[in-house]
VMD Tcl script that builds the backbone (N, CA, C; Angstrom):
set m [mol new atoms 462]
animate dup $m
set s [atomselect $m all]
$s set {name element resname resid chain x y z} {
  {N N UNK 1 A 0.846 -1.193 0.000}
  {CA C UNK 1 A 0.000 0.000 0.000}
  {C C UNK 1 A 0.881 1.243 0.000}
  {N N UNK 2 A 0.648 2.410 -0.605}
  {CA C UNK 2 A 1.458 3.233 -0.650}
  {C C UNK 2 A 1.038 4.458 0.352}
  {N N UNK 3 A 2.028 4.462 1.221}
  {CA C UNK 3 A 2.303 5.731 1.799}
  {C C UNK 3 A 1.406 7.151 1.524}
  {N N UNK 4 A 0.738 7.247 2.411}
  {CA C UNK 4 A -0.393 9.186 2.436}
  {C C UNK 4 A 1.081 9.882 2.839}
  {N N UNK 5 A 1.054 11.212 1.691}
  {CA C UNK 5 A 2.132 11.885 2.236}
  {C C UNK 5 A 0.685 13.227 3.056}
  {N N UNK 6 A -0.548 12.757 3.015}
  {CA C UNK 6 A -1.390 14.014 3.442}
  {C C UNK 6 A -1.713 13.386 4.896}
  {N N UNK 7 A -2.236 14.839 5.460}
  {CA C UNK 7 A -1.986 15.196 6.509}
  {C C UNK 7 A -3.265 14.532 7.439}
  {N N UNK 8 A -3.027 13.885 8.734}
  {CA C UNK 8 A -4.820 13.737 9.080}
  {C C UNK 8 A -5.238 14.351 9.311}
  {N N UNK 9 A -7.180 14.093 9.255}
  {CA C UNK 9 A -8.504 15.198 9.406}
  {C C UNK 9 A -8.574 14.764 10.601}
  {N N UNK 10 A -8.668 15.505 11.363}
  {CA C UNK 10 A -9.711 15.343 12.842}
  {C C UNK 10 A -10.698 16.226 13.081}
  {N N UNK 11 A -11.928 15.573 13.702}
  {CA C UNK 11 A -13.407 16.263 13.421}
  {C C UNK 11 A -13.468 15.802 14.744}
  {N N UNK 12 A -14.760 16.404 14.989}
  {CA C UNK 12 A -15.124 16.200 16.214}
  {C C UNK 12 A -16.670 16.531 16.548}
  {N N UNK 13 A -16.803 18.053 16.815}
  {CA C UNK 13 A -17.990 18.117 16.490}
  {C C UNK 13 A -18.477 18.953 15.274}
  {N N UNK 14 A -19.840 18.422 15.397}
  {CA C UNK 14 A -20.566 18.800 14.116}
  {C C UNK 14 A -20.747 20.167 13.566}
  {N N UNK 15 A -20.325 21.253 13.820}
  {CA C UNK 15 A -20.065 22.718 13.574}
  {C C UNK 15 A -19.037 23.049 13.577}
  {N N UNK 16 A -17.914 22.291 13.589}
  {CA C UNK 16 A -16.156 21.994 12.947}
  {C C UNK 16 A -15.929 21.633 11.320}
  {N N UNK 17 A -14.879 22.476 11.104}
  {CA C UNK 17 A -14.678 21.499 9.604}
  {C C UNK 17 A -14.331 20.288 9.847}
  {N N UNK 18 A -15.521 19.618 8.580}
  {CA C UNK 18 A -15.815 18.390 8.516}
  {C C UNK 18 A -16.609 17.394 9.674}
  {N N UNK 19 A -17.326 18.761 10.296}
  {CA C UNK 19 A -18.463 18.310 11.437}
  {C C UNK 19 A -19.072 17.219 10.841}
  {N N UNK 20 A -19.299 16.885 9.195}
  {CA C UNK 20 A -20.158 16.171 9.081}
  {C C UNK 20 A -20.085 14.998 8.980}
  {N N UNK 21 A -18.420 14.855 9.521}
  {CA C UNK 21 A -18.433 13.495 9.974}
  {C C UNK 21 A -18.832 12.814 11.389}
  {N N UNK 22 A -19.318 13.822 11.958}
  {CA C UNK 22 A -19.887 13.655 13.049}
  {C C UNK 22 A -21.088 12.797 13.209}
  {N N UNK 23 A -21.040 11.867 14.646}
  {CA C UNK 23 A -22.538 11.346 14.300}
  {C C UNK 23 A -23.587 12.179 14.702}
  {N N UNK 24 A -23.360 13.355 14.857}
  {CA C UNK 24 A -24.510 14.235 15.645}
  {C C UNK 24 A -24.816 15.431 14.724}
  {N N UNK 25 A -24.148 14.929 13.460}
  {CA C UNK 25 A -24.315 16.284 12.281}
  {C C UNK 25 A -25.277 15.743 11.906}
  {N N UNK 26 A -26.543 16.854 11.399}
  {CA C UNK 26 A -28.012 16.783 11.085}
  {C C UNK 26 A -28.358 16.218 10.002}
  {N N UNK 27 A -28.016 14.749 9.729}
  {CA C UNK 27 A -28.204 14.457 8.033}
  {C C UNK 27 A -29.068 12.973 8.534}
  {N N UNK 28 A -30.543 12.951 8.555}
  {CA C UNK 28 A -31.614 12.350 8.663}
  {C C UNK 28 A -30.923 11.031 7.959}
  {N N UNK 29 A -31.277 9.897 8.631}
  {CA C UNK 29 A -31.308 8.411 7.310}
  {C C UNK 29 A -32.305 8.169 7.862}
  {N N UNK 30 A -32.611 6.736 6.473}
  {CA C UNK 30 A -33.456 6.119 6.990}
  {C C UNK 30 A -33.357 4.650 6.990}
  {N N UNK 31 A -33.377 3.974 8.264}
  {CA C UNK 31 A -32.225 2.727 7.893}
  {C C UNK 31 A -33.899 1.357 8.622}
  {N N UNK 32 A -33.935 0.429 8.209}
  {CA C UNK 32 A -34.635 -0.387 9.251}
  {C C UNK 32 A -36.133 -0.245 8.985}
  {N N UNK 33 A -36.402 0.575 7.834}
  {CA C UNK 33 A -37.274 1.041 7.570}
  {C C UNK 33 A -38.464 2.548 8.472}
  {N N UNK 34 A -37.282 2.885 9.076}
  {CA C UNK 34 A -37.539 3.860 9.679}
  {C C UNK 34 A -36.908 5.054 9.470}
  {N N UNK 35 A -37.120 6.297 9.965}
  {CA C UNK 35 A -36.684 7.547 9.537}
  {C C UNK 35 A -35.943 7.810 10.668}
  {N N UNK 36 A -34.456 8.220 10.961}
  {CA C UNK 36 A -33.753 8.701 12.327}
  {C C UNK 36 A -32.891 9.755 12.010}
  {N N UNK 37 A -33.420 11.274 12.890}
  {CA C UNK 37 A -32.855 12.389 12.932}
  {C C UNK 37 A -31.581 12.223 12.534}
  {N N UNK 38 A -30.591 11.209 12.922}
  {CA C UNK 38 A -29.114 11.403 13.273}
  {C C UNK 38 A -28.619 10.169 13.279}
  {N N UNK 39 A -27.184 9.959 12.818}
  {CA C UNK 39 A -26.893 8.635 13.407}
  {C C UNK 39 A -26.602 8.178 14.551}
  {N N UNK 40 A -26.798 9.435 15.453}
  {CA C UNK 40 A -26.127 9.154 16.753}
  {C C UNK 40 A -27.541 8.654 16.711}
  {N N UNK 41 A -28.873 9.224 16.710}
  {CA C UNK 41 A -29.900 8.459 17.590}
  {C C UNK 41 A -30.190 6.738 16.662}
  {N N UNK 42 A -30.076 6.505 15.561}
  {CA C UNK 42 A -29.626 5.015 15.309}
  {C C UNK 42 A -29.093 4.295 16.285}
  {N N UNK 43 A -27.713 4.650 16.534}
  {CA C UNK 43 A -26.821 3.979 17.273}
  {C C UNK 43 A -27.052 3.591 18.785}
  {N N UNK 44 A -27.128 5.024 19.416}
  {CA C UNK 44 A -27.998 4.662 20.266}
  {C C UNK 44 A -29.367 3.739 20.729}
  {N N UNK 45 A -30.658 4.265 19.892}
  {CA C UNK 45 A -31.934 3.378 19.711}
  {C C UNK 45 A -30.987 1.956 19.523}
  {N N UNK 46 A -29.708 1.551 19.332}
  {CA C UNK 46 A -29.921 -0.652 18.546}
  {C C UNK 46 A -29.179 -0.547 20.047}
  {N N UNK 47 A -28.862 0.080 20.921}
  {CA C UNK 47 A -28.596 -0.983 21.835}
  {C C UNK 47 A -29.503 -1.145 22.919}
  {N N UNK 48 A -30.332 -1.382 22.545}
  {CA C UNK 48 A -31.858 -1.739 23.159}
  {C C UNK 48 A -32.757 -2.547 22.245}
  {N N UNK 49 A -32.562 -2.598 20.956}
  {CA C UNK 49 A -33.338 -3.605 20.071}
  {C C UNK 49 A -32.834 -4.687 20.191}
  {N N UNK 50 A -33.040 -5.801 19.759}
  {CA C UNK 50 A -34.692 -6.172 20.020}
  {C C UNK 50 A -35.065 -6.516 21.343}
  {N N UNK 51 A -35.617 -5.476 22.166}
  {CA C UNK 51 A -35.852 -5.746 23.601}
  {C C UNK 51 A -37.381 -5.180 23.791}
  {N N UNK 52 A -37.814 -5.658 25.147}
  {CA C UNK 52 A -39.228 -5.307 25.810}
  {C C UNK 52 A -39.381 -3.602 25.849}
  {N N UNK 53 A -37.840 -2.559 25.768}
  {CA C UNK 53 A -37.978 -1.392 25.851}
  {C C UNK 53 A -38.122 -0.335 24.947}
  {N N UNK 54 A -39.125 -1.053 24.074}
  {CA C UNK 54 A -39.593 -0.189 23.077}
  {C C UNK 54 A -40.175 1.197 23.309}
  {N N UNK 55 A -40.564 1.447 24.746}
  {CA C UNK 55 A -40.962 2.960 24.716}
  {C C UNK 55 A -39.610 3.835 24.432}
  {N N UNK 56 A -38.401 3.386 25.573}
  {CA C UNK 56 A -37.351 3.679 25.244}
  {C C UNK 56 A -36.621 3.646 24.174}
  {N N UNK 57 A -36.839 3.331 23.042}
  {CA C UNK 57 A -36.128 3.009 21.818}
  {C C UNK 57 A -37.095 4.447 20.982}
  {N N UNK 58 A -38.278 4.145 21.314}
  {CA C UNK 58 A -39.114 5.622 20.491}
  {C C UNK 58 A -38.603 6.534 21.060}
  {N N UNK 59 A -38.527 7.038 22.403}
  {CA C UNK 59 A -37.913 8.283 23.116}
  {C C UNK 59 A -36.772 8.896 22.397}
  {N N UNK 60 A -35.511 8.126 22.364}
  {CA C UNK 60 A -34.108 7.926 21.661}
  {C C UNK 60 A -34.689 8.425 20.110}
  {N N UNK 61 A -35.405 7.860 19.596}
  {CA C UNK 61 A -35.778 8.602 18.045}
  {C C UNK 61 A -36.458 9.351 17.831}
  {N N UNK 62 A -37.635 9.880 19.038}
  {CA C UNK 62 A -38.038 11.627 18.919}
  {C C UNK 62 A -37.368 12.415 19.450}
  {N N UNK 63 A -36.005 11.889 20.039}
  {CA C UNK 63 A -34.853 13.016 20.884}
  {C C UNK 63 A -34.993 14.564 19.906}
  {N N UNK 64 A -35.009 15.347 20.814}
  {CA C UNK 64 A -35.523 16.802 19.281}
  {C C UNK 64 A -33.258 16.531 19.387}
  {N N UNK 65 A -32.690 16.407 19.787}
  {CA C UNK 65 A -31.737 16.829 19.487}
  {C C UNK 65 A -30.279 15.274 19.614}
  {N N UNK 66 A -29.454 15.379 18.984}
  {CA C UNK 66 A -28.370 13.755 19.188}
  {C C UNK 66 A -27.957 13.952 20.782}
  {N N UNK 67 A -27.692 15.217 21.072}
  {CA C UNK 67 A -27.201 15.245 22.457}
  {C C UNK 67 A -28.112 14.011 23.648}
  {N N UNK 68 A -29.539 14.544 23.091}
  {CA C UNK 68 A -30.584 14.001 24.193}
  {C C UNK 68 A -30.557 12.429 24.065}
  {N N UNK 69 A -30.479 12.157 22.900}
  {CA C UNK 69 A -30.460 10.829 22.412}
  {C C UNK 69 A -29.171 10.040 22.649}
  {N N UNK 70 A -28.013 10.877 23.366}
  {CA C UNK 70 A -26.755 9.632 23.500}
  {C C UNK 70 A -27.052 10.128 25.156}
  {N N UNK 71 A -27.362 10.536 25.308}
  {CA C UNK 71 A -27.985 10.781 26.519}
  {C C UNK 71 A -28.964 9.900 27.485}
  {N N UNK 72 A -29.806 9.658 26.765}
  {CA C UNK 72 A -30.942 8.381 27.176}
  {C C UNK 72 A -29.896 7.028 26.713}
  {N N UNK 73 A -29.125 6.781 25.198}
  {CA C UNK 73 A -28.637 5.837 24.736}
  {C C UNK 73 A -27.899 5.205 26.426}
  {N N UNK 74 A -27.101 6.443 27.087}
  {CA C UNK 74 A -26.058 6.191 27.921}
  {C C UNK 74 A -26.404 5.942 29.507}
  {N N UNK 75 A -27.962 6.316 29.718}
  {CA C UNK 75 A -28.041 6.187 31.179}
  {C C UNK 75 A -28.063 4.609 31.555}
  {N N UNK 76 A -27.201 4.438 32.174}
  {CA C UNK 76 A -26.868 3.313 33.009}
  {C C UNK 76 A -27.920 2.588 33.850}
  {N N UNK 77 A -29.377 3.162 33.715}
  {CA C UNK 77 A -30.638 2.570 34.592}
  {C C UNK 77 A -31.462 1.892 33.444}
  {N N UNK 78 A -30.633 1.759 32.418}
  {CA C UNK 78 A -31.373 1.099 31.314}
  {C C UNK 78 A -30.314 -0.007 30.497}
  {N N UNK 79 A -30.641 -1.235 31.061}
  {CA C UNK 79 A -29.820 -2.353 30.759}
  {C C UNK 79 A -29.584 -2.570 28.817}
  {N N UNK 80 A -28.187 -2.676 28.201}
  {CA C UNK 80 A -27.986 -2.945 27.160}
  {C C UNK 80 A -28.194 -4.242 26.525}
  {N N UNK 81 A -28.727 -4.450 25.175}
  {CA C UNK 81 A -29.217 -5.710 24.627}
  {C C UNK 81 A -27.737 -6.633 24.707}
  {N N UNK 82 A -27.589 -8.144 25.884}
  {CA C UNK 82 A -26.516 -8.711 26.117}
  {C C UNK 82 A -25.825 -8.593 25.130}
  {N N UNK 83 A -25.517 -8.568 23.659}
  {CA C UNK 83 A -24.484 -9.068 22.329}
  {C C UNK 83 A -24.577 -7.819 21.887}
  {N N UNK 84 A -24.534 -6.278 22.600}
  {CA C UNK 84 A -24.138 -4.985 22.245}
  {C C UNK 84 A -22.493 -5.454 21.639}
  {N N UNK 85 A -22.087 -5.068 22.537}
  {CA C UNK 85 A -20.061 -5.403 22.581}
  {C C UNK 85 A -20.193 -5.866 20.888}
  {N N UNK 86 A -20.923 -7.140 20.641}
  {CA C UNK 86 A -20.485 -8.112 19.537}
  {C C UNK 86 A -20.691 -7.096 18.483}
  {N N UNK 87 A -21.704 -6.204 18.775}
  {CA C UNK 87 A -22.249 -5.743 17.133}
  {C C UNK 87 A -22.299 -4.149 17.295}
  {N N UNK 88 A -21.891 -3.731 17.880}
  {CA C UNK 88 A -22.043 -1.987 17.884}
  {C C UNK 88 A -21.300 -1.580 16.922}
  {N N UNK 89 A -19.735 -2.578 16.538}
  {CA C UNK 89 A -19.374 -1.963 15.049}
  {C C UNK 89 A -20.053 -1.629 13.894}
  {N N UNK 90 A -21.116 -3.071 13.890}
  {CA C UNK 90 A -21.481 -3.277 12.897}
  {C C UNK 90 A -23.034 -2.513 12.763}
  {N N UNK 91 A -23.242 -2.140 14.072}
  {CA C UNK 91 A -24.292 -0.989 13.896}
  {C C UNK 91 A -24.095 0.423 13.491}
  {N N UNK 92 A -22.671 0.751 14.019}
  {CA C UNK 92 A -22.031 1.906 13.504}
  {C C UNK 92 A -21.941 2.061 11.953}
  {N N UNK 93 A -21.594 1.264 11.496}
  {CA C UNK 93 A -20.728 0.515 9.880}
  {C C UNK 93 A -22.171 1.152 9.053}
  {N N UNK 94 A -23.527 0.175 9.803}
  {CA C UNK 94 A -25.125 0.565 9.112}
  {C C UNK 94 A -25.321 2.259 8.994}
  {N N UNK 95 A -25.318 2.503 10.213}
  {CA C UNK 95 A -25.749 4.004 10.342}
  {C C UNK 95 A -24.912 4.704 9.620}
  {N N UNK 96 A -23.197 4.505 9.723}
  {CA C UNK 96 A -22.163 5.788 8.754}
  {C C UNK 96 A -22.370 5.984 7.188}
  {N N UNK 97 A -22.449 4.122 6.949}
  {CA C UNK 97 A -23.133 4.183 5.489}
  {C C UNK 97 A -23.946 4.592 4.651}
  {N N UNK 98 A -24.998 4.456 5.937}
  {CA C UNK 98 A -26.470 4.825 5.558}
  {C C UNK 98 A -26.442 6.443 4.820}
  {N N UNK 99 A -25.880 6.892 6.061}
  {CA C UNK 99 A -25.735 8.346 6.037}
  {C C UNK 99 A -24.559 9.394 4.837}
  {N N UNK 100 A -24.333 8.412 4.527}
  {CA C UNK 100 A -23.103 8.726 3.185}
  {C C UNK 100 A -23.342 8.203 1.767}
  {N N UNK 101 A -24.282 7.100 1.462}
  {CA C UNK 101 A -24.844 7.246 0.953}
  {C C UNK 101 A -26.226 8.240 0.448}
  {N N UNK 102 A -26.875 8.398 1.442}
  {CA C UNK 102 A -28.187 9.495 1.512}
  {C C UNK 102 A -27.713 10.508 0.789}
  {N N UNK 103 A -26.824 11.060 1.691}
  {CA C UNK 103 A -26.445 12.705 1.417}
  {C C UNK 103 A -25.059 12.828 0.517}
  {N N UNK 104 A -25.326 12.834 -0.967}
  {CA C UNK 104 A -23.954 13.219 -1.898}
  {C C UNK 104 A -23.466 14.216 -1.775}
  {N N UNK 105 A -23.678 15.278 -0.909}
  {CA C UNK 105 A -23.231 16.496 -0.880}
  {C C UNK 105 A -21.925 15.826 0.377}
  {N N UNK 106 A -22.326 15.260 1.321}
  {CA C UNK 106 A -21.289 14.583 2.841}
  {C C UNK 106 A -20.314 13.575 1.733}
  {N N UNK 107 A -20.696 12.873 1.059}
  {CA C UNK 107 A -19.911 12.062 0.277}
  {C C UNK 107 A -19.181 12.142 -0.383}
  {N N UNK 108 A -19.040 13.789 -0.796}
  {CA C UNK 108 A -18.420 13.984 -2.160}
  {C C UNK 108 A -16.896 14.572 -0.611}
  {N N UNK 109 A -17.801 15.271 0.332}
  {CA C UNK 109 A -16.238 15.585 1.006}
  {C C UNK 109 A -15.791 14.951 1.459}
  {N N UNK 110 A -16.202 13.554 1.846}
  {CA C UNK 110 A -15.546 12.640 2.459}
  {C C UNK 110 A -14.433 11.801 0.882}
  {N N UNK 111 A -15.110 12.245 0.215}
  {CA C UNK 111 A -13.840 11.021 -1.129}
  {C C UNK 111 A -12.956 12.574 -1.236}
  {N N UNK 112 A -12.944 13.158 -0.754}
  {CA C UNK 112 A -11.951 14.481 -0.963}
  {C C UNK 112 A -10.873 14.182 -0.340}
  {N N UNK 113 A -11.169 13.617 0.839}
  {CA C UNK 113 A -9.902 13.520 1.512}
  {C C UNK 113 A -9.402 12.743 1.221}
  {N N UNK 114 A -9.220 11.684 -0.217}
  {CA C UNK 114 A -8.128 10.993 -0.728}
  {C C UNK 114 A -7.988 10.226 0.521}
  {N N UNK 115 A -7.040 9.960 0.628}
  {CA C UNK 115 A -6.286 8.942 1.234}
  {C C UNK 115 A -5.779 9.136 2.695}
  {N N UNK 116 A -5.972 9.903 3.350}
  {CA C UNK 116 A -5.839 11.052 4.598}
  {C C UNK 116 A -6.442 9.708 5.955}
  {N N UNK 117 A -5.426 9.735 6.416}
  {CA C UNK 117 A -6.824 9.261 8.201}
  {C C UNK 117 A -7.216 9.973 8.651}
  {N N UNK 118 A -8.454 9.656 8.720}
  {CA C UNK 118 A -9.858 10.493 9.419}
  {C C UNK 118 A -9.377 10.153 10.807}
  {N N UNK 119 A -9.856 10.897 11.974}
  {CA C UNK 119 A -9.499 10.849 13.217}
  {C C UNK 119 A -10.815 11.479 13.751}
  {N N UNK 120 A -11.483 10.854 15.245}
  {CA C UNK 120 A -12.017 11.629 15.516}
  {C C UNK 120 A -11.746 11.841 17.188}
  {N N UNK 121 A -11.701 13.249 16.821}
  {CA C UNK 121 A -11.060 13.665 18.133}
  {C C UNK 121 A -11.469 13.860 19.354}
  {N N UNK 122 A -12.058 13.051 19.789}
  {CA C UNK 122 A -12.454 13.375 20.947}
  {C C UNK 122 A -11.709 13.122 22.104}
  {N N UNK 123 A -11.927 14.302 23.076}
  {CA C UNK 123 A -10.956 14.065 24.607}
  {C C UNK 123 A -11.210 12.789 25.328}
  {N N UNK 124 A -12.483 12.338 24.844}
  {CA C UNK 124 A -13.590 11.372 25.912}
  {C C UNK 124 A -13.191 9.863 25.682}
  {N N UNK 125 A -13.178 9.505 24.728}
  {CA C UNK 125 A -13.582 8.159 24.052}
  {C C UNK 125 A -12.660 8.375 23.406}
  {N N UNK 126 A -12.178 6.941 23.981}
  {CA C UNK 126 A -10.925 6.029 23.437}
  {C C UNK 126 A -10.998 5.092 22.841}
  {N N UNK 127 A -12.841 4.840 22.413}
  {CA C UNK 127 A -13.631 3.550 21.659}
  {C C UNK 127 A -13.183 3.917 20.365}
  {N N UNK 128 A -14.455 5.203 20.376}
  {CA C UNK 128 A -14.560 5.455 18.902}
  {C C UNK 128 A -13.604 6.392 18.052}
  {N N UNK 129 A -12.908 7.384 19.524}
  {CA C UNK 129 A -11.959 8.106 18.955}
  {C C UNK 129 A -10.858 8.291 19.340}
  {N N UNK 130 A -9.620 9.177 19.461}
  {CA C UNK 130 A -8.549 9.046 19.884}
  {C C UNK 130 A -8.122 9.407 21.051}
  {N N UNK 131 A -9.214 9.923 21.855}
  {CA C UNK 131 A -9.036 10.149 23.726}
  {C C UNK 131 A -8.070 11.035 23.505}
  {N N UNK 132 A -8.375 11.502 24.817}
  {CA C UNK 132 A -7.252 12.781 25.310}
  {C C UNK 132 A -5.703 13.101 24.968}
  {N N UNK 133 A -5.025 11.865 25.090}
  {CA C UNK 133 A -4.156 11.709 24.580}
  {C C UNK 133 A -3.535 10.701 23.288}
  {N N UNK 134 A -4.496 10.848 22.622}
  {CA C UNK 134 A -4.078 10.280 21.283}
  {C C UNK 134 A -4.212 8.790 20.928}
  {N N UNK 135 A -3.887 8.432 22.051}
  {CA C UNK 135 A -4.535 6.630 22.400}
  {C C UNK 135 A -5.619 5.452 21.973}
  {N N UNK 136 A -6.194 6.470 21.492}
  {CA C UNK 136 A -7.644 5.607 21.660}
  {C C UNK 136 A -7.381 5.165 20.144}
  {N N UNK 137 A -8.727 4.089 20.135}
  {CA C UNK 137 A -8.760 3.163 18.907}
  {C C UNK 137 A -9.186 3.814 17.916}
  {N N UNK 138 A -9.632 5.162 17.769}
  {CA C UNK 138 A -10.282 5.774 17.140}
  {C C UNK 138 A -11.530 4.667 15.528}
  {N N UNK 139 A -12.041 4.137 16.037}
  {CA C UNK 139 A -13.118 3.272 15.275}
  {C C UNK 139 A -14.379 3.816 14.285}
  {N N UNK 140 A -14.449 4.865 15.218}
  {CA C UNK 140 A -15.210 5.886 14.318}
  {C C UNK 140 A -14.706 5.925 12.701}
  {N N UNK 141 A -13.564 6.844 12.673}
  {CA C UNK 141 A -12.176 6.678 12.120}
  {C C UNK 141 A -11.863 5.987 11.002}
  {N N UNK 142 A -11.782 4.603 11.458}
  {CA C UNK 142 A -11.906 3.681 10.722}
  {C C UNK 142 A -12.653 3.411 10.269}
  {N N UNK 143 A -13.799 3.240 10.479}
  {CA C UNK 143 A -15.864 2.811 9.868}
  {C C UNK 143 A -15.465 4.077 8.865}
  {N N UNK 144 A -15.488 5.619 8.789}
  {CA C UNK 144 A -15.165 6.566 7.928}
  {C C UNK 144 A -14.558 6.313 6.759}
  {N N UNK 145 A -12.869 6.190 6.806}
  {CA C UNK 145 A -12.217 5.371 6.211}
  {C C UNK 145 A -13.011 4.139 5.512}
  {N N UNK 146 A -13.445 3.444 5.985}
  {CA C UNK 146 A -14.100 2.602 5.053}
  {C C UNK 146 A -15.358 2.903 4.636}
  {N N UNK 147 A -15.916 3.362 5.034}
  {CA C UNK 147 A -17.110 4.169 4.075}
  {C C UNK 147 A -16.309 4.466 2.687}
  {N N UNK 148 A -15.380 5.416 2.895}
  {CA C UNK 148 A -14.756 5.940 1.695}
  {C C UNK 148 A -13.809 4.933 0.710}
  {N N UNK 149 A -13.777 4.249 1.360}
  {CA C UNK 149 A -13.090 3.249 0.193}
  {C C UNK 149 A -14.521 2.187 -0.496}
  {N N UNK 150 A -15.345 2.172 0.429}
  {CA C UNK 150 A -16.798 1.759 -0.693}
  {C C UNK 150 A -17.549 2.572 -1.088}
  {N N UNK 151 A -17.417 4.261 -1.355}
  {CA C UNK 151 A -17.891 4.743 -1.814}
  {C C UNK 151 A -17.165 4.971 -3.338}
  {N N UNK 152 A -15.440 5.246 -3.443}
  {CA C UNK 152 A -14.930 4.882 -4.530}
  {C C UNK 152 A -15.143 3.634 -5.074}
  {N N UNK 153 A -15.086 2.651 -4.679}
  {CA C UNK 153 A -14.724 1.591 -5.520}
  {C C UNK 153 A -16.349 0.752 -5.634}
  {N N UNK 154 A -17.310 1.348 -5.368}
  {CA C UNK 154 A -18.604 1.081 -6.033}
  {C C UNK 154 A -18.916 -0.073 -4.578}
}
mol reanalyze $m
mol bondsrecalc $m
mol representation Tube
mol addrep $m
């Protein structure tokens, strides 16, 4: 593979250049046969499907805002569907896609950045992004990155 002599993007939030790689930047999908503000509230709403807490799963998708919705996603008085861990990539992978496909206007800047690692910067999370000090797995990142290599190559 040949060497990026370009520089990495790091995003973070959604009113940053390249907010719109954010999962909390305002670009509606519709994945599951449903319509969801954001991908953050996707992501959030599956780690509770398929469970008895369907009021909670609607709440999470009328969130008026992503904040409210990783918000409910995150309170700890609401038990996660056991095989979260196994598949939250692959719920991420649904929702980034979803959302990059939808919107060609997000797509066209994401194949801009050529060959560049996406980074997302957050101080917090060392899951999805590179934590405070640079550390983290940044996964987000990567799901990005690969969005963009199946958006070139069909």
């Amino acid at each position: 593979m040949m060497e990026s002599n370009t520089e990495p993007i790091y995003f973070y939030k959604a009113n940053d250049p390249y907010g719109c790689f954010s999962n909390f930047s305002l670009h509606p999908i519709h994945c599951e046969a449903l319509n969801w503000p954001t991908v953050e509230h996707f992501y959030q709403a599956h780690k509770f499907l398929p469970t008895h807490q369907q009021d909670l799963i609607d709440k999470i998708r009328a969130a008026p805002t992503p904040e409210i919705a990783a918000a409910l996603g995150r309170d700890p008085q609401h038990p996660k569907r056991p095989d979260w861990e196994d598949i939250k990539q692959e719920i991420m992978w649904q929702g980034v896609w979803t959302k990059f496909k939808t919107h060609i206007d997000i797509a066209q800047i994401l194949l801009a950045t050529k060959d560049a690692e996406i980074i997302e910067n957050s101080p917090v999370d060392y899951y999805w992004g590179c934590g405070a000090d640079g550390s983290g797995r940044n996964y987000l990142g990567k799901v990005l990155m690969r969005v963009r290599r199946q958006l070139r190559h069909g």
